[in-house]
C-alpha positions in Angstrom: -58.1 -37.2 53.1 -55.3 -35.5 51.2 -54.7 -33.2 54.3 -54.1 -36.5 56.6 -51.5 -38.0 54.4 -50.0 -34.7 53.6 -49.9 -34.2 57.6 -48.7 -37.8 58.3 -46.0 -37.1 55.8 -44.5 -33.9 57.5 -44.9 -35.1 61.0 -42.3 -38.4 59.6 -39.8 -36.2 58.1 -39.9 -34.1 61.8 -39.5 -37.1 63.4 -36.4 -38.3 61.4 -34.8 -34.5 61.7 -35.1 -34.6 64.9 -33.3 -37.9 65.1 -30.6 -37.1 63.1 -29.8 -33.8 65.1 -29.7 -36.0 68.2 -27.4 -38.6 66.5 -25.2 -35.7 65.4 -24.9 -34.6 68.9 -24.5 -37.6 70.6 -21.5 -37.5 72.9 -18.1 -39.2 71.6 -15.4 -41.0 73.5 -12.7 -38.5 74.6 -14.8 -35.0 74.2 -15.4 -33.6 77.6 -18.8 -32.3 77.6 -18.5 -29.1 79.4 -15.7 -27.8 76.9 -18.1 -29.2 73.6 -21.4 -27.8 72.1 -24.1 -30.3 72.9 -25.5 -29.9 69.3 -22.4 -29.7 66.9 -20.1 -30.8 68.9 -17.5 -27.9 68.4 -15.4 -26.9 70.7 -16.2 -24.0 72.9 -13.9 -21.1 73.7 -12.8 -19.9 77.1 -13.3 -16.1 76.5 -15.3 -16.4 73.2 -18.1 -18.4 72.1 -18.5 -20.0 75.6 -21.6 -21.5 75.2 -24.6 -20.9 77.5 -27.7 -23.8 78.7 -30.3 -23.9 76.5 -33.2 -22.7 78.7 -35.2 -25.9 78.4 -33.2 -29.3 78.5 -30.3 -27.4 80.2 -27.4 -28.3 77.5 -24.9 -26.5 76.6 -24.7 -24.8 72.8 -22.4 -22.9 70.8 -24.0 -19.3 69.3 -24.4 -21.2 66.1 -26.8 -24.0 67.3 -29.7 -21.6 68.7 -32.4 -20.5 67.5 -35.0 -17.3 68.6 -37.7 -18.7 70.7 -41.1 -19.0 68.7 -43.2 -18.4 71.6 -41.2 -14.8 73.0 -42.1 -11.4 72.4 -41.0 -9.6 69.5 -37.7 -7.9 70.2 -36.4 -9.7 73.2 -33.1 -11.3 72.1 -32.4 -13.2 75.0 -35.1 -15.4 74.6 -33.7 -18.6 72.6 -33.6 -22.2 72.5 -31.3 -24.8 71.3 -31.5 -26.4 67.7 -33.2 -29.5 69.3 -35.9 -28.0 71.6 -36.7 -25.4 68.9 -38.0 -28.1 66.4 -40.1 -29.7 69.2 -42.1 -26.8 69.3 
């Protein structure tokens, strides 16, 4: 009985971290999307830190807001996901 509420529990907090990355993402009046990091909204550089679509829901992130892929081999670097779709693994 302990494991259900323990489990209940955790899969709440996922829930609400997963909302509050979306909110702190959302889009804001005046930031043009393809210049902006999907997740942190920072700005993205022209030459450097251009960002690049996170494999799965296709948005565009900065370096900072993606993580390795759980489910890739060992060793492959390429193989990443956006701050978002990695904690709906």
């Amino acid at each position: 009985m302990h494991f259900l509420s323990v489990s209940f529990s955790l899969r709440r907090h996922l829930k609400a971290e997963l909302q509050r990355l979306r909110k702190r993402g959302a889009l804001r009046p005046g930031l043009d999307p393809a210049r902006s990091c999907a997740r942190c909204l920072s700005a993205l550089g022209r030459i450097l830190n251009r960002g690049a679509p996170c494999p799965s829901c296709r948005k565009k992130v900065c370096r900072d807001c993606r993580l390795q892929d759980p489910g890739a081999p060992e060793g492959s670097g390429d193989h990443w996901l956006c701050v978002v779709c990695h904690k709906q693994m």
